[in-house]
Each structure stands twice: as structure tokens, then as C-alpha cells.
C-alpha positions in Angstrom: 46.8 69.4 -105.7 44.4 67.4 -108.3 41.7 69.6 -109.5 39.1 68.0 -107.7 40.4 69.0 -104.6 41.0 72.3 -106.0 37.2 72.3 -106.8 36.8 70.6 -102.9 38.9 73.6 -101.8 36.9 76.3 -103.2 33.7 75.0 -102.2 35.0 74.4 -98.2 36.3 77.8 -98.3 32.6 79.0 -99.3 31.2 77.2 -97.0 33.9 79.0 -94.3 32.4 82.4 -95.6 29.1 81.2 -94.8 29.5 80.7 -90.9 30.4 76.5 -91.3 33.1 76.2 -88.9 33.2 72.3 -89.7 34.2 73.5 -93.4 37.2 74.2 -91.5 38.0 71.3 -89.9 37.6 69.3 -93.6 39.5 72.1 -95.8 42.9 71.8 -93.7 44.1 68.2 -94.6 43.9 69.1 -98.7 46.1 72.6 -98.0 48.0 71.5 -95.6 50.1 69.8 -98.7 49.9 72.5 -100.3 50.5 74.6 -97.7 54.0 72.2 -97.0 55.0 72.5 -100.0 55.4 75.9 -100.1 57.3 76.3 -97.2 59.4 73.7 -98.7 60.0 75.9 -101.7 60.8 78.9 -99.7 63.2 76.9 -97.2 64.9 75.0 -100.0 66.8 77.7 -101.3 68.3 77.7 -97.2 72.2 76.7 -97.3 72.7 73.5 -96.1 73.7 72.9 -92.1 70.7 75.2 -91.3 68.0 72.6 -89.4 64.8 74.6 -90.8 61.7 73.0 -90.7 58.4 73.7 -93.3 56.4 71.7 -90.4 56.5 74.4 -87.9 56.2 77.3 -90.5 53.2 75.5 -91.5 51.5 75.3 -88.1 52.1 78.9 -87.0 50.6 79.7 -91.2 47.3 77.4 -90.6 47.0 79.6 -86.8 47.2 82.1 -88.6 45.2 81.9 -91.6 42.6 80.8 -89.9 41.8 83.8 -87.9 41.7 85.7 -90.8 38.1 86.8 -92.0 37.0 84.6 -94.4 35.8 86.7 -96.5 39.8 87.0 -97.4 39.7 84.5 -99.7 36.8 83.3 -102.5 38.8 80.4 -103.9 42.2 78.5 -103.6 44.4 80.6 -105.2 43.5 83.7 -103.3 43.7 81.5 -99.8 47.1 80.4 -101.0 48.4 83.9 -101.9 47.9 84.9 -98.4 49.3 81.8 -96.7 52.2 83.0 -99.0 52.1 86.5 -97.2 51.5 85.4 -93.9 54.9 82.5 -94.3 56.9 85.7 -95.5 55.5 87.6 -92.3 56.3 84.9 -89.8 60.0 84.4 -91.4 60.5 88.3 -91.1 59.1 88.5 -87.6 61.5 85.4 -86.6 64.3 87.4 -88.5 63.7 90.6 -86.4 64.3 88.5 -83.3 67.0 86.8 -84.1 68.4 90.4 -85.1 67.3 91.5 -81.7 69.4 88.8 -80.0 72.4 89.4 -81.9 72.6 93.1 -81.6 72.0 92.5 -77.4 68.2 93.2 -77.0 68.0 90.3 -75.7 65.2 87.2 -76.0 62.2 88.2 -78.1 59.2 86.1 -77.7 58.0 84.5 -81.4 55.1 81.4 -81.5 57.6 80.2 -84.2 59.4 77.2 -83.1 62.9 77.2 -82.2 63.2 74.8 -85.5 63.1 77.5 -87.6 67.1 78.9 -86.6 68.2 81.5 -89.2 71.8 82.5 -88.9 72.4 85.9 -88.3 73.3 86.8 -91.9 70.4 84.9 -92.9 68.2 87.1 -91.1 69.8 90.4 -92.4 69.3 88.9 -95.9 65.5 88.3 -95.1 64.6 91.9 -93.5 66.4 93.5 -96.4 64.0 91.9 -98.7 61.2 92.4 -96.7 62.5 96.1 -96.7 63.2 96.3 -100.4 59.8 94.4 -101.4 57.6 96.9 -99.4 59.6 99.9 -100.9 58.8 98.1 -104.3 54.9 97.5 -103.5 54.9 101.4 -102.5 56.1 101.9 -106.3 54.6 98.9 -108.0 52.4 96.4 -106.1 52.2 93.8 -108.7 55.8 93.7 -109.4 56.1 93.2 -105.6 53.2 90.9 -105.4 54.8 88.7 -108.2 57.9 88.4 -106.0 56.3 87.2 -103.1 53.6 84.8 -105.1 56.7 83.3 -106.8 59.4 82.9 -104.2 57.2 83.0 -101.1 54.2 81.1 -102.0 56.0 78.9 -104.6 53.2 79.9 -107.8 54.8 79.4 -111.6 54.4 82.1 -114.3 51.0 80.7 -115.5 49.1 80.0 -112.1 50.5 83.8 -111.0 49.1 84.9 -114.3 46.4 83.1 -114.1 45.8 84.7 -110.1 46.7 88.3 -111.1 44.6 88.6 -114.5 47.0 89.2 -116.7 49.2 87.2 -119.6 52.5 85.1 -118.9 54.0 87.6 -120.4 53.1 90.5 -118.4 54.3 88.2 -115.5 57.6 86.9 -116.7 58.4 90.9 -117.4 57.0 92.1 -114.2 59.2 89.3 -112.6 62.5 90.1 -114.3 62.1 93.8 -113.2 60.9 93.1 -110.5 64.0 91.4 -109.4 66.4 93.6 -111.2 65.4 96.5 -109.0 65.3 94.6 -106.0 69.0 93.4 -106.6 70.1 97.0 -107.0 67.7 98.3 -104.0 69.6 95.6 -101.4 73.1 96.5 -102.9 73.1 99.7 -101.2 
């Protein structure tokens, strides 16, 4: 996003706060890029042969997101951190159905489209994190809030440093322990 639709950005999202539902209607072609593109991030890392699509994960975001107060969110980057959230929530939520349906409790209803098929093993992966990073956000929010900017909503070290108020270095070593306890919480 070019600064000046960051600038554009913040200023429609102000305008949201203030009761302009037309703000609205002009603030979602310059995030929905952004918005796409961090899908993309998340769904990159998928193994090839699975048909996922950022498309629908950004539709059922935007629904979302935008009947969230708008108070939520003063700028971009705070809009953007929870359109990270609300993508992780949505891919958990579609992983605890297709969990459901494997282990015989038959079809669970999701406003996800059908686009979005995890395998099975996929969607144990996913609830495990989900598990581990709410254990970790019970112990150390930021350290868990740093995981999901970064590999949910797609930030780099200086725009989550920039987000979260603190230096790149605070970030990078929140991130690597971050990770290093979540790789030993999923082992067992």
C-alpha cells in the first residue's frame, strides 16, 4: 500500500468512527489488497495440491470486519492487525469443522467457502496452534500477538515494531521465543 493510501486509509477509517457509512463503501477497494495479500501470505506456506483460495478468506474477513465497532481501529495498522485475527479465527473455526467431519460429527455449518479445503492433518496442525498461541497469550500476549501479526497478518519486524511500540529488536527476540516455545508446546 503507497503511503497515500495509507494516509486515505486512516482518514476513511475516521470518518467510519464518526457514523459515515459511505467511508465504508470507499475504504474497502484500498484494503482489500491489502487485505489479499495477507491471506496470500498465510495460505502460501499450504503444501501444494491443496485448492485454497485468499479470495473467499477475504470475503468472509471484510463481513466480518466490518461489523466490528469501529472504534476497533484508529488507523491502518490497528484495522489490519485485527483482519489478521479475525483470518486466524475463520481458518480455526473451518479447522474445527473439518475435525468434526472426520472424527463422525457429522456436517458443520461455516460461511467459509468450500474453497478453503484443509486436509485433515492440516487442520490438526492449525487448532494446535491456535491452542498453543492462546496458552502463550495467557503467559505473554505480545510474544503471542507477534506470532499472529507476523504469520497471520503477514507484518515484517519493523511495521510490528513499529505497531506494538517497541524496537526491532524487542520484536525479533520476542519472535524467536516466541516460536521456540511454541515448537516445544505442540511437540507434546
Amino acid at each position: 500500500m503507497e503511503p497515500e493510501e495509507n494516509g486515505q486509509v486512516t482518514q476513511l477509517l475516521a470518518q467510519w468512527v464518526q457514523g459515515d457509512r459511505g467511508a465504508l463503501d470507499s475504504l474497502m477497494p484500498l484494503v482489500y489488497r491489502a487485505l489479499r495479500d495477507i491471506a496470500a501470505r498465510y495460505l502460501r506456506s499450504e503444501r501444494s495440491g491443496h485448492t485454497l483460495q485468499p479470495t473467499a478468506l477475504v470475503h468472509e474477513a471484510w463481513l466480518r470486519l466490518v461489523k466490528q465497532d469501529p472504534s476497533s481501529f484508529e488507523n491502518r495498522k490497528q484495522f489490519l492487525a485485527l483482519a489478521a485475527h479475525v483470518m486466524r479465527q475463520i481458518l480455526v473455526d473451518h479447522a474445527r469443522g473439518v475435525r468434526a467431519g472426520k472424527r463422525g460429527g457429522g456436517a458443520v455449518k461455516t460461511t467459509l467457502s468450500g474453497a478453503l479445503d484443509y486436509s485433515a492433518e492440516r487442520a490438526d496442525e492449525l487448532l494446535a496452534l491456535d491452542e498453543a498461541l492462546d496458552r502463550l497469550a495467557r503467559v505473554s500476549p505480545r510474544k503471542s500477538q507477534v506470532i499472529e501479526l507476523r504469520y497471520f497478518g503477514g507484518l515484517n519486524v519493523e511495521e510490528m515494531a513499529d505497531f506494538l511500540g517497541v524496537s526491532i529488536a524487542t520484536i525479533s527476540r520476542e519472535q524467536r521465543l516466541a516460536e521456540a516455545w511454541l515448537g516445544h508446546a505442540m511437540e507434546g
